[in-house]
DOTIRO-377595 format. One record per residue (C-alpha): residue in three letters; x, y, z. Coordinates in pm, whole numbers. Example, Ala and Ser with C-alpha at 12.3 -4.5 7.8 and 13.67 -1.06 7.14 Angstrom:
BEGIN
PT,tilum,east,north,up
PT,ALA,1230,-450,780 .
PT,SER,1367,-106,714 .
END
This chain:
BEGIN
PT,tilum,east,north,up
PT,UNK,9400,2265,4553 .
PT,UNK,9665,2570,4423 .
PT,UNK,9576,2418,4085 .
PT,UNK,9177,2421,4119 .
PT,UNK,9176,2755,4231 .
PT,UNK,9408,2900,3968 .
PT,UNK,9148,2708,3719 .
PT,UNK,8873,2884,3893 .
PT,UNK,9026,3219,3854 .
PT,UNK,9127,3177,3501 .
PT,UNK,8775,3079,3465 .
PT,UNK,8635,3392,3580 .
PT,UNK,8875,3615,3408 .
PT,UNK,8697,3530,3152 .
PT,UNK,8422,3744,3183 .
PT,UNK,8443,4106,3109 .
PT,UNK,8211,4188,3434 .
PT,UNK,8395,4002,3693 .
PT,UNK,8708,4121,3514 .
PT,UNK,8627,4465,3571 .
PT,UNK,8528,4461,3941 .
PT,UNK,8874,4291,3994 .
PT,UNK,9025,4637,3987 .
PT,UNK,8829,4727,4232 .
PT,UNK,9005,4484,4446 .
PT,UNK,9213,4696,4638 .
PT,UNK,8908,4918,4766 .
PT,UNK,8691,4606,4866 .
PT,UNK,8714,4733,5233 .
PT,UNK,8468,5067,5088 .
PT,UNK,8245,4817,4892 .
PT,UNK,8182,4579,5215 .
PT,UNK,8123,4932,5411 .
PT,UNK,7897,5068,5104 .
PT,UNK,7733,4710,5090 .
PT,UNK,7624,4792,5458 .
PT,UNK,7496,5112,5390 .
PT,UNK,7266,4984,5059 .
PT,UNK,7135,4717,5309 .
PT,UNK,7032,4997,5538 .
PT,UNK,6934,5272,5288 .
PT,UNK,6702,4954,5137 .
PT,UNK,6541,4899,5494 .
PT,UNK,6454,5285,5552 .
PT,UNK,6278,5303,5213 .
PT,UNK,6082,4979,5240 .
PT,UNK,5953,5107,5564 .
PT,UNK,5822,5427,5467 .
PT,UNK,5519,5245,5320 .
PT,UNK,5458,5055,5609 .
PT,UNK,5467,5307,5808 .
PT,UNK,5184,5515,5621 .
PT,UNK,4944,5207,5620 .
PT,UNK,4978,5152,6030 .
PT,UNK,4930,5542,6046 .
PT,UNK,4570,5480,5862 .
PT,UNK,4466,5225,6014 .
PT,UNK,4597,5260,6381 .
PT,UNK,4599,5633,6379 .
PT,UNK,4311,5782,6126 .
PT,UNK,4076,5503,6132 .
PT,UNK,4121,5453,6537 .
PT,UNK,4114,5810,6524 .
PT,UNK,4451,5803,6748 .
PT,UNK,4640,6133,6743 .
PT,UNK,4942,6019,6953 .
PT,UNK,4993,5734,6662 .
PT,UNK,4921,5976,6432 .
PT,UNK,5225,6196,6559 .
PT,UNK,5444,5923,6623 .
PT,UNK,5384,5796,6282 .
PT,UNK,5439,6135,6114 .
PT,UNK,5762,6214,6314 .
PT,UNK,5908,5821,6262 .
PT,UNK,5840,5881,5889 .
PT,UNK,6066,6199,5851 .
PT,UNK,6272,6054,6083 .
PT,UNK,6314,5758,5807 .
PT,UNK,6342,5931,5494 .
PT,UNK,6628,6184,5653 .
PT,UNK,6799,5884,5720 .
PT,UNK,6726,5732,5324 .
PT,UNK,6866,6066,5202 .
PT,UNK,7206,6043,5437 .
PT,UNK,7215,5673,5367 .
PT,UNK,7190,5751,4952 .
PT,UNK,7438,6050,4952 .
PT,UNK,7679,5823,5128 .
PT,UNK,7630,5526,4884 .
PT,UNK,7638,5785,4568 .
PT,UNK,7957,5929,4706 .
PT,UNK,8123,5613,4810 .
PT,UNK,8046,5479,4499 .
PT,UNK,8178,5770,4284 .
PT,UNK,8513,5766,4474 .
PT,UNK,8547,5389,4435 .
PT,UNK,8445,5398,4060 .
PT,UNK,8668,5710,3960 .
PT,UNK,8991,5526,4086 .
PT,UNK,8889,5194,3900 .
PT,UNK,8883,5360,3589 .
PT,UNK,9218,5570,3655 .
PT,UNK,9357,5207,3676 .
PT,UNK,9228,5044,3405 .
PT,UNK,9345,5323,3200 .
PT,UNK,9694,5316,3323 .
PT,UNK,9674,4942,3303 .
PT,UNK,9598,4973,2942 .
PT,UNK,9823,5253,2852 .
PT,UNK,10156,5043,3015 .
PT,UNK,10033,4764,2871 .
PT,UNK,10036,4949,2502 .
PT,UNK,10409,5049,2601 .
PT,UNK,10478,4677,2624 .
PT,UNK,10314,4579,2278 .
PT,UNK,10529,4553,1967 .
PT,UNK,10595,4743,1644 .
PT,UNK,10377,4413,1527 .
PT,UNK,10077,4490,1708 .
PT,UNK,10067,4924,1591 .
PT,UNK,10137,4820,1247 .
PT,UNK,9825,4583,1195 .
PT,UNK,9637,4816,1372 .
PT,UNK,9489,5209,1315 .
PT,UNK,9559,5446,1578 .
PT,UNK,9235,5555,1584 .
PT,UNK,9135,5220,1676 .
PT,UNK,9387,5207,1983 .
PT,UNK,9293,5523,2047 .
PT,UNK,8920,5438,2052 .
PT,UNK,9027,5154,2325 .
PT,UNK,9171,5436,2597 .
PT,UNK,8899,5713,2552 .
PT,UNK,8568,5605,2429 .
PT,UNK,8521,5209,2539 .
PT,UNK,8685,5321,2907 .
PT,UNK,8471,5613,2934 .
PT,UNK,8168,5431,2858 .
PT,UNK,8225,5221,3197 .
PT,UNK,8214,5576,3349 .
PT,UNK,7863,5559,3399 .
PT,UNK,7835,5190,3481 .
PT,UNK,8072,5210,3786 .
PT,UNK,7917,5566,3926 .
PT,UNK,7550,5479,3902 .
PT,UNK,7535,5127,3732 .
PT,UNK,7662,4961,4072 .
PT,UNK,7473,5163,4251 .
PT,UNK,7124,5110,4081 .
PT,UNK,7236,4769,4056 .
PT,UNK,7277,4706,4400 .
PT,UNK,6976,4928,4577 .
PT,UNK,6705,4806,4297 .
PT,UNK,6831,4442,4351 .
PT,UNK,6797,4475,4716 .
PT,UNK,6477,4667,4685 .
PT,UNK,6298,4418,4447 .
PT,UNK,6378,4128,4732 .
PT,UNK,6272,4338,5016 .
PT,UNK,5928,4421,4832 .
PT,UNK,5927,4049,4700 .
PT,UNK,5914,3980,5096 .
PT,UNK,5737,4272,5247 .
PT,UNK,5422,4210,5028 .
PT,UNK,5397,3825,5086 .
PT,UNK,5416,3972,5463 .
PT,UNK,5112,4209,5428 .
PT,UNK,4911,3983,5211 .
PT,UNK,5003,3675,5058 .
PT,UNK,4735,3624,4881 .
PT,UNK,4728,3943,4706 .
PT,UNK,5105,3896,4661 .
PT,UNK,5019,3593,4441 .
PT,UNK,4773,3703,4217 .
PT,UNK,5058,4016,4155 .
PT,UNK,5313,3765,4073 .
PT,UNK,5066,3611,3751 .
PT,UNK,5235,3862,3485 .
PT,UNK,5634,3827,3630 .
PT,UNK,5656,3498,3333 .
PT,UNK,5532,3750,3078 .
PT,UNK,5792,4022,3207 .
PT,UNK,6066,3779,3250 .
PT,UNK,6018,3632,2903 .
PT,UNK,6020,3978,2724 .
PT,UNK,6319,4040,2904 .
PT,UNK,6502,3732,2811 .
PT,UNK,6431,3856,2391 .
PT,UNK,6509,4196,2510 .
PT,UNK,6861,4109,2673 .
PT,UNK,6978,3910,2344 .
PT,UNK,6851,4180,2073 .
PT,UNK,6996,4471,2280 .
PT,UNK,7365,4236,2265 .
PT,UNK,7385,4239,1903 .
PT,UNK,7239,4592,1892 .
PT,UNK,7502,4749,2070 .
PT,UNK,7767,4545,1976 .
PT,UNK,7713,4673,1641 .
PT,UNK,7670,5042,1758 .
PT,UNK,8043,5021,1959 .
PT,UNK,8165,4872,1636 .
PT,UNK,8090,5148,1410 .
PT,UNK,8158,5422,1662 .
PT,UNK,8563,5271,1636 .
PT,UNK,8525,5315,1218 .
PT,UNK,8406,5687,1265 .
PT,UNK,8698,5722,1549 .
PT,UNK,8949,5554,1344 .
PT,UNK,8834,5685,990 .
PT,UNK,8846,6068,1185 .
PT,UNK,9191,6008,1311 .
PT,UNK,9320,5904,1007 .
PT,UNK,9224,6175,815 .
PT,UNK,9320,6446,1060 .
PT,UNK,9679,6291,1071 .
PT,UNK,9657,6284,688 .
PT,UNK,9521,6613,653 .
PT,UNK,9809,6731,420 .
PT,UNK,9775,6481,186 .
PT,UNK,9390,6496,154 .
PT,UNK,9394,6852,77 .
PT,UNK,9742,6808,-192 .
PT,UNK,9466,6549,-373 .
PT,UNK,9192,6778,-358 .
PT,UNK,9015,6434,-138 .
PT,UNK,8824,6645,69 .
PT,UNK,8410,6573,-79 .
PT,UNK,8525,6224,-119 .
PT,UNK,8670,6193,242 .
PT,UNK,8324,6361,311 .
PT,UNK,8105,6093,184 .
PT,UNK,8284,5809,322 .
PT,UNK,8278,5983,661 .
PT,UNK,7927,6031,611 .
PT,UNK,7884,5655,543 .
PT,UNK,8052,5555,800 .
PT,UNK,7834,5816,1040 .
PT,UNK,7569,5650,860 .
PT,UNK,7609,5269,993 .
PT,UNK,7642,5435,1329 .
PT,UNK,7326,5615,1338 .
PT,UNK,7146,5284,1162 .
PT,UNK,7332,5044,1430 .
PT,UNK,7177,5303,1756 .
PT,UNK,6827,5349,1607 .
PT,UNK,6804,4954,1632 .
PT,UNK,6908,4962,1986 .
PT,UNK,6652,5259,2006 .
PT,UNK,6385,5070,1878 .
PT,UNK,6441,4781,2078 .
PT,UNK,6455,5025,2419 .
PT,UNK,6118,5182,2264 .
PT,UNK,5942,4867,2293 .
PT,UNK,6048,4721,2573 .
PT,UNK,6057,4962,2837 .
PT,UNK,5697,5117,2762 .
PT,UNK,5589,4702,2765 .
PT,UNK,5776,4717,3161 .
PT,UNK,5487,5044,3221 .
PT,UNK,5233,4884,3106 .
PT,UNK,5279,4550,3310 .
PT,UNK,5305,4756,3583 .
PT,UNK,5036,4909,3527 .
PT,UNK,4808,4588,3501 .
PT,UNK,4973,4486,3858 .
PT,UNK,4836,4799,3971 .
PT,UNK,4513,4728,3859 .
PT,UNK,4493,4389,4001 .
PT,UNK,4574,4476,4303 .
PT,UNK,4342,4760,4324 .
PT,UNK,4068,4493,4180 .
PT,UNK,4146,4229,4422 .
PT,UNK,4266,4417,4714 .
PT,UNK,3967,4678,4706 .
PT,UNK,3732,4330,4698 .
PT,UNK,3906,4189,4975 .
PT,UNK,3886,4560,5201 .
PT,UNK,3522,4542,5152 .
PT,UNK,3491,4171,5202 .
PT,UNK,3672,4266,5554 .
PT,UNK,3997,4030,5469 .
PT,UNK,4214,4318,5474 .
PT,UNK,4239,4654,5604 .
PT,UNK,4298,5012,5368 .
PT,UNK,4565,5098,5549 .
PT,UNK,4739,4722,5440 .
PT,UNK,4622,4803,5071 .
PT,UNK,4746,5148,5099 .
PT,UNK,5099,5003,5232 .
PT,UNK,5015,4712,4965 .
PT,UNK,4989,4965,4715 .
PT,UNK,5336,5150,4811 .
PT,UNK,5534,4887,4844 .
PT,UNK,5395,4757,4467 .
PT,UNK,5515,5096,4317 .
PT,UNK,5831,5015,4477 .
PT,UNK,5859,4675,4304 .
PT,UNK,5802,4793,3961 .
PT,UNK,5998,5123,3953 .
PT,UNK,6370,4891,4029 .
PT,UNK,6222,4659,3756 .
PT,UNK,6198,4942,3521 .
PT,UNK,6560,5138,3604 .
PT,UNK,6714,4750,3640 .
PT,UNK,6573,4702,3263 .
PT,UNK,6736,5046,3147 .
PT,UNK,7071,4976,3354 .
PT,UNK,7058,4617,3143 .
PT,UNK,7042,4846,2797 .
PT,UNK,7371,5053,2897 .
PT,UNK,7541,4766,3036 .
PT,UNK,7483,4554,2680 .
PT,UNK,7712,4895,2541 .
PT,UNK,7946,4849,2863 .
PT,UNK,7986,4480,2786 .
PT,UNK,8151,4552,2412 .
PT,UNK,8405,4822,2512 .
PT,UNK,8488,4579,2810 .
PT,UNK,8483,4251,2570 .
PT,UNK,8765,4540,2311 .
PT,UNK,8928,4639,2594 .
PT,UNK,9008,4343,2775 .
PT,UNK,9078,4205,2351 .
PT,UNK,9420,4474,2390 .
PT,UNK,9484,4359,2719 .
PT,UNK,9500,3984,2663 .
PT,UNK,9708,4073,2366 .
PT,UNK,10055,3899,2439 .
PT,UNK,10401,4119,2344 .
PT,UNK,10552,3894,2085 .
PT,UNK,10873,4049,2170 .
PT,UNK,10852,3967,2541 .
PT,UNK,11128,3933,2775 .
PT,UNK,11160,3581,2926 .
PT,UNK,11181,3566,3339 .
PT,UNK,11560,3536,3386 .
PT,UNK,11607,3788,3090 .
PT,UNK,11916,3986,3206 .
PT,UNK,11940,4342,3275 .
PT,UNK,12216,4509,3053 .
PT,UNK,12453,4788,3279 .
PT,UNK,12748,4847,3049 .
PT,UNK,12751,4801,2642 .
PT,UNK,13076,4789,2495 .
PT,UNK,12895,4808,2152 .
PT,UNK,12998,4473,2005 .
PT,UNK,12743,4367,1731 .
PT,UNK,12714,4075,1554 .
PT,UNK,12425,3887,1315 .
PT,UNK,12468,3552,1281 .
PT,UNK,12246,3358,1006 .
PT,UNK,11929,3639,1074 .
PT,UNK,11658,3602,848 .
PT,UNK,11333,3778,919 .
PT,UNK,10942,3780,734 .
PT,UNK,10710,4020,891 .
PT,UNK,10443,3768,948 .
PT,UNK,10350,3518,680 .
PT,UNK,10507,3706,400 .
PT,UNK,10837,3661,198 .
PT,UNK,11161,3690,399 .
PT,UNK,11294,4109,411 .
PT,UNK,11687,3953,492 .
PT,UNK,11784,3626,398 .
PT,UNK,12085,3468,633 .
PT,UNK,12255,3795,691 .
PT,UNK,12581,3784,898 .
PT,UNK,12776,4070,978 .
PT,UNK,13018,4196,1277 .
PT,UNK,13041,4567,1414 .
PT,UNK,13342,4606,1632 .
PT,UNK,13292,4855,1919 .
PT,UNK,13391,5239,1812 .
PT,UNK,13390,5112,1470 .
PT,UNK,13086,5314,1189 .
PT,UNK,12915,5082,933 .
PT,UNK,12717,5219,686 .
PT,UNK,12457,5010,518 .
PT,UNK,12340,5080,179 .
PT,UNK,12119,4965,-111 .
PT,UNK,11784,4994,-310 .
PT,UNK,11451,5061,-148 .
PT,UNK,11304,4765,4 .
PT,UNK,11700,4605,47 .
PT,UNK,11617,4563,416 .
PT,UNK,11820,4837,546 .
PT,UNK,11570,4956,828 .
PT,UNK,11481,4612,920 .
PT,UNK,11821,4530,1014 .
PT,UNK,11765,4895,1258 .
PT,UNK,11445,4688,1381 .
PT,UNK,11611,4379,1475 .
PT,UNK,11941,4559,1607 .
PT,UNK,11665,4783,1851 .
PT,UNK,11456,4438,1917 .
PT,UNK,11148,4608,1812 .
PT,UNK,11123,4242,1646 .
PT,UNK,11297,3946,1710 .
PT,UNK,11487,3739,1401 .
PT,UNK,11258,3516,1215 .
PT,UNK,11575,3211,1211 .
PT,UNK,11957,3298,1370 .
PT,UNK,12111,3511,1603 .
PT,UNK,12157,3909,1668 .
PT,UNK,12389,3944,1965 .
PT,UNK,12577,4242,2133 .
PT,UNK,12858,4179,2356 .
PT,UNK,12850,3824,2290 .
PT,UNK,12466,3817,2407 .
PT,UNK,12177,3667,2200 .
PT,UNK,11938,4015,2221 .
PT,UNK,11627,3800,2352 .
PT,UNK,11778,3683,2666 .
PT,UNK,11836,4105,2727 .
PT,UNK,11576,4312,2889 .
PT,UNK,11464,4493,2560 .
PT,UNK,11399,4850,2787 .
PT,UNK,11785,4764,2925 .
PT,UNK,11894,4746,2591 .
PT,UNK,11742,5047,2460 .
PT,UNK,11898,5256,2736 .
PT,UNK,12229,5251,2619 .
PT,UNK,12111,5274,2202 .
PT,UNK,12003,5612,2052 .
PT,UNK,11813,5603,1720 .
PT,UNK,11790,5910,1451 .
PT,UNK,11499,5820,1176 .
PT,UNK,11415,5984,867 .
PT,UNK,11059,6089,994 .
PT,UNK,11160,6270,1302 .
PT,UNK,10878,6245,1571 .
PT,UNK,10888,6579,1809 .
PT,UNK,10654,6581,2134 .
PT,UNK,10406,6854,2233 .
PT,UNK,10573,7045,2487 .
PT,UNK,10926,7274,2434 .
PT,UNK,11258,7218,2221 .
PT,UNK,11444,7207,2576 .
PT,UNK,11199,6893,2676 .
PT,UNK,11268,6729,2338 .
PT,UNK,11602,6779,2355 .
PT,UNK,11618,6590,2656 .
PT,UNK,11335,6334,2600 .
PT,UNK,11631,6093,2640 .
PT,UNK,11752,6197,2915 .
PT,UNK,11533,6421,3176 .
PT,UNK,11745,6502,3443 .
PT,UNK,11911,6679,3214 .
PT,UNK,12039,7075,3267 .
PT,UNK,11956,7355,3056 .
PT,UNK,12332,7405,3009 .
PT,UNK,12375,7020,2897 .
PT,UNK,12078,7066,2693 .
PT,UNK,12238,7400,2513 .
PT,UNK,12566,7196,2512 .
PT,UNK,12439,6944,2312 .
PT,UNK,12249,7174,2049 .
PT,UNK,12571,7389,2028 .
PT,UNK,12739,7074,1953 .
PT,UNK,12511,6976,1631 .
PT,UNK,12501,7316,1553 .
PT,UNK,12129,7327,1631 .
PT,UNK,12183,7635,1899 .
PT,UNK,12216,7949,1665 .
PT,UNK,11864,7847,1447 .
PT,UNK,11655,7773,1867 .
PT,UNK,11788,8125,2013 .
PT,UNK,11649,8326,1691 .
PT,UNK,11324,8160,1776 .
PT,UNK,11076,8377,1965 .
PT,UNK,11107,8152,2293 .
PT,UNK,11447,8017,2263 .
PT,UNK,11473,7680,2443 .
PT,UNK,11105,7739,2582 .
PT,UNK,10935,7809,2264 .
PT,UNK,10647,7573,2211 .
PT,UNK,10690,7234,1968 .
PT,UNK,10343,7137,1836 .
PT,UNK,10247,6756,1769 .
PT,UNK,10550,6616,1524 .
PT,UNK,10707,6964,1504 .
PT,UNK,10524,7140,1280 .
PT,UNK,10648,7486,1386 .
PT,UNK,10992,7375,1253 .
PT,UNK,11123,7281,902 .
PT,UNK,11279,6922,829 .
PT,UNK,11633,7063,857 .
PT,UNK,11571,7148,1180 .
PT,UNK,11337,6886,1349 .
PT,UNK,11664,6661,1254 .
PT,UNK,11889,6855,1398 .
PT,UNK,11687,6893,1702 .
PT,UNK,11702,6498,1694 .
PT,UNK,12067,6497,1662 .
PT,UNK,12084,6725,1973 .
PT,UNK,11857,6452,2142 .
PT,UNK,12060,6142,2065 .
PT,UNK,12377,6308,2191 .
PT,UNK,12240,6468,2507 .
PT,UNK,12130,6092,2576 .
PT,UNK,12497,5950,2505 .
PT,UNK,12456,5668,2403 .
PT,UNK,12701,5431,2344 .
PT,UNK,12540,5228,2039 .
PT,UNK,12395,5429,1775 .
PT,UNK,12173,5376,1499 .
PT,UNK,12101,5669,1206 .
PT,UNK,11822,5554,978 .
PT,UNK,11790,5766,658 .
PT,UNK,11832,6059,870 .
PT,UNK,11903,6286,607 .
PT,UNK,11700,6131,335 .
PT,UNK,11411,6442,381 .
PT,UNK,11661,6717,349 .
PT,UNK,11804,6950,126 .
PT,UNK,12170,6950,28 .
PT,UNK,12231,7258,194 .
PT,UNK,12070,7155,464 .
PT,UNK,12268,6789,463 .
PT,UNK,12623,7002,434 .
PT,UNK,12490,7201,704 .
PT,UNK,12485,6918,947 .
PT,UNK,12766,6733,800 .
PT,UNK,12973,6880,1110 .
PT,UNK,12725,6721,1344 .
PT,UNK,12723,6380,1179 .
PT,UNK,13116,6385,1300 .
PT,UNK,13051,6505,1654 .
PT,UNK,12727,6258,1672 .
PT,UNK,12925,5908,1583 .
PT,UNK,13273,6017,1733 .
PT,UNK,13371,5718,1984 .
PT,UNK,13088,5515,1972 .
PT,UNK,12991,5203,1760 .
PT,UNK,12740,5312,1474 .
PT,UNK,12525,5234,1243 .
PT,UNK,12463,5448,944 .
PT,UNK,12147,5337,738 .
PT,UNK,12124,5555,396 .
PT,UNK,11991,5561,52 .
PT,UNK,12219,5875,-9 .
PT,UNK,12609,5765,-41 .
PT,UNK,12735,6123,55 .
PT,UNK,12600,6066,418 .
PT,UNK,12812,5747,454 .
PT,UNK,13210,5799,278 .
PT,UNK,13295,5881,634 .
PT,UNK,13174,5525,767 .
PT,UNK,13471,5280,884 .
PT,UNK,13305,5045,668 .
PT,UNK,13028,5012,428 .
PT,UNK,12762,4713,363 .
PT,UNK,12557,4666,33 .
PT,UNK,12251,4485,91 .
PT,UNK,12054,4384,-250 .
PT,UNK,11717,4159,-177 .
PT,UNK,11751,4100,200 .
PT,UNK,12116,3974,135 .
PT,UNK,12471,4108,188 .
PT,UNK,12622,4139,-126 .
PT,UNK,12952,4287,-33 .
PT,UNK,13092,4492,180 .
PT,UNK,13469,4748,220 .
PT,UNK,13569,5087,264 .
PT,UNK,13424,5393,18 .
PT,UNK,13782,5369,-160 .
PT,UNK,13787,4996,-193 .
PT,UNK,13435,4977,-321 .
PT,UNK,13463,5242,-597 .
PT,UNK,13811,5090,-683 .
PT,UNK,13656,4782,-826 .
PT,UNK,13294,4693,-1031 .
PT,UNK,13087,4674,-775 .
PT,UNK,12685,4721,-679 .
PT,UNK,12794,5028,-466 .
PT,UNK,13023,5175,-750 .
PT,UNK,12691,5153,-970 .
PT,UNK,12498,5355,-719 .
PT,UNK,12754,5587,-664 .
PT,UNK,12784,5641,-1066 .
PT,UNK,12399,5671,-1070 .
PT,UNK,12354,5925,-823 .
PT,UNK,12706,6116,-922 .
PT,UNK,12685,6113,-1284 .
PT,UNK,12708,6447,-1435 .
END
């Protein structure tokens, strides 16, 4: 029985729809109440009607003015209570639908934290981005009025279905003639309108994506003089969106006028038939007149159902992308008895690692090296060498294609990757600063940090002196990746982080490539205070940054090719003592 249900859930997850209302599983007691309250608001509205045709005929044909009163002060009575019953449903409904999009959202955005390097380097960042602020918004409207229209139309079109075959069922019948002809049109309507706006959401992501591209790019656009060319592919791009929503337009301009002018025609047969049948004496005007009301009533939910059907074909594709992220599985992921790392000694050790990003050729080929703990290696060698792939493995950003990388004696994929990372601190060459101030950057690592542990630190790197001649000090405002600051000192601001965060395995990759010499002399003295007493790793294409290193590892073509001290390697031929001559050589 566990097993069938689990099926049966699985099952269902698989629609977008049903997937969606499942966040709204923890405020099902305010749905059953709101269901209540549609039922009610429904009943109200289908009895206004009703109660204008027993007002003619009992009151103003009788000529009755008690019923007459009675009727007038029951039908005010009725549509106060339809507008207390609606706000209450409108409300409830907002409240309910507000909360299951702050969930989804944060339910997407963790789940992004969890996803690896893999996953943001096969896709744009305007596409991700897309995923979190357009597609969710666009359920805004579904889950505020959507539900809502959903629910009180649906209930409304039964409860007229029902009232009229209760006032006359004959009339009721001859009504019911054009419903094949509406249903049918719908049916065409519902499968256009998918592809439609499937191709709409789809080129609204390309404009998104191609936008945030060129934004982040900006520099280099303008440098290349790109900007009419960037113009015109923008513009084609704006182009298959406006082509992809005037064919959803087109469809919505021919069906929804077609839902009219049924209605209309039920109008007319009713007023053909009924008025046939008053005069005939099979029915009274008040029952047409109600007849009448309750058919406007039957038309107008078929009409806003039709419309809600349009957005929801929109809905459907940013729930069918989002759910797409969602259902995307870490390929890094911890297993279930993965064990938390407290302490790191800083052991390291790669036994046999080879690793291909995805199908292609192998980036290290059966690399094994050791790191004792306290102990600086430097790795060096040519662009593309696999330097900053061995940072990648070492950080379990990705996980080794064939062998082992273990620290402390423990194969990294049976370690909590976040555990891991707690006690690792990682310098790149393109240093990433937040939005927000140096202080909070400083202690991104760490933020329970003190403003006295974060100066500490910058005084340390020698990063203080160039943040208290700025206009704010420690409080002066960072914009996105630093621009306010030059590369000299967006590094040493990242030095100041990684200490302040003491950690006791480090990893420095290329993280003086982008500077100056002056500025790489300049923070020679923090390179010492940075690696003192804790196991390193120094990844550089510059051999000044690493004579300091314990030890020092040439990698040529994903392999080690040797390995020794500064002296040792220069005192011999060696692949190190030719790129020391080539970048030395007077």
């Amino acid at each position: 029985m566990r097993r069938l249900k689990a099926r049966a859930a699985g099952y269902l997850l698989r629609f977008p729809l049903l997937r969606l209302f499942a966040f709204a599983g923890p405020y099902r007691g305010r749905l059953l109440v709101l269901g209540l309250v549609a039922v009610l608001a429904t009943a109200t509205s289908l009895a206004e009607p009703l109660i204008v045709g027993y007002a003619i005929d009992k009151g103003l044909v009788a000529g009755s003015l008690v019923v007459i009163y009675w009727m007038v002060g029951l039908y005010v009575a009725v549509n106060v209570a339809t507008w207390v019953l609606s706000y209450a449903q409108t409300y409830g409904m907002g409240w309910v639908g507000q909360r299951v999009i702050l969930d989804l959202r944060n339910a997407l955005f963790g789940h992004l934290q969890s996803l690896s390097l893999r996953f943001y380097s096969e896709q744009k960042a305007g596409w991700i981005i897309s995923r979190l602020t357009n597609d969710i918004e666009n359920f805004n409207t579904l889950l505020n009025d959507g539900v809502q229209n959903l629910v009180k139309n649906g209930l409304t079109l039964i409860g007229v279905f029902v009232a009229i075959f209760f006032v006359d069922w004959r009339l009721a019948l001859a009504v019911t003639t054009i419903l094949p002809v509406m249903l049918a049109g719908t049916a065409v309507f519902r499968l256009e309108s998918w592809k439609a706006f499937r191709a709409a959401r789809e080129a609204m992501a390309e404009v998104v994506a191609y936008l945030q591209e060129n934004v982040s790019g900006m520099r280099v656009v303008q440098a290349f003089t790109r900007e009419r060319e960037n113009t015109d592919q923008f513009a084609g791009r704006n182009r298959n969106y406006r082509r992809a929503n005037a064919r959803a337009s087109l469809l919505s301009a021919v069906y929804f006028p077609g839902v009219e002018l049924l209605g209309s025609l039920g109008l007319a047969v009713v007023l053909l038939y009924g008025g046939l049948r008053v005069v005939g004496g099979g029915m009274t005007v008040g029952e047409l007149v109600a007849f009448v009301g309750l058919l406007s009533m039957f038309f107008q939910p078929i009409q806003q159902l039709s419309q809600l059907y349009s957005n929801l074909q929109s809905t459907l594709v940013s729930l069918e992308k989002v759910f797409a992220v969602l259902d995307t599985d870490p390929d890094r992921a911890d297993p279930p008895d993965a064990e938390e790392m407290k302490t790191l000694r800083g052991d390291v050790e790669f036994d046999g690692v080879s690793f291909a990003y995805g199908d292609g050729e192998k980036v290290l080929e059966d690399v094994s090296l050791r790191i004792r703990p306290g102990e600086t290696l430097a790795i060096v060698g040519e662009t593309g060498a696999g330097k900053s792939t061995i940072v990648k493995l070492l950080s379990r950003f990705y996980d080794p294609t064939e062998g082992e990388v273990r620290v402390d004696g423990k194969d990294l994929r049976g370690i909590r990757g976040s555990s891991l990372r707690r006690h690792m601190g990682v310098v790149l060459q393109d240093t990433f600063l937040f939005t927000g101030t140096i202080g909070d950057n400083i202690r991104y690592g760490r933020p329970g940090a003190t403003d006295e542990e974060v100066a500490a630190a910058a005084e340390a790197v020698g990063a203080d002196d160039f943040i208290r001649h700025l206009p704010g000090g420690y409080e002066t405002q960072v914009r996105e990746r630093g621009g306010r600051l030059s590369v000299g000192e967006r590094q040493l601001v990242s030095f100041a982080r990684a200490l302040l965060a003491d950690p006791q395995l480090l990893v420095l990759d290329e993280a003086t490539s982008s500077v100056d010499l002056a500025t790489e002399v300049r923070i020679e003295g923090a390179l010492g205070r940075l690696l003192a007493g804790r196991t390193s790793v120094v990844i550089a294409h510059r051999l000044s940054t690493v004579r300091r290193a314990d030890r020092i590892l040439v990698l040529g073509r994903g392999r080690v090719l040797e390995e020794g001290s500064h002296e040792e390697l220069l005192s011999r031929p060696s692949a190190y003592r030719r790129l020391h001559e080539s970048q030395f050589a007077a």
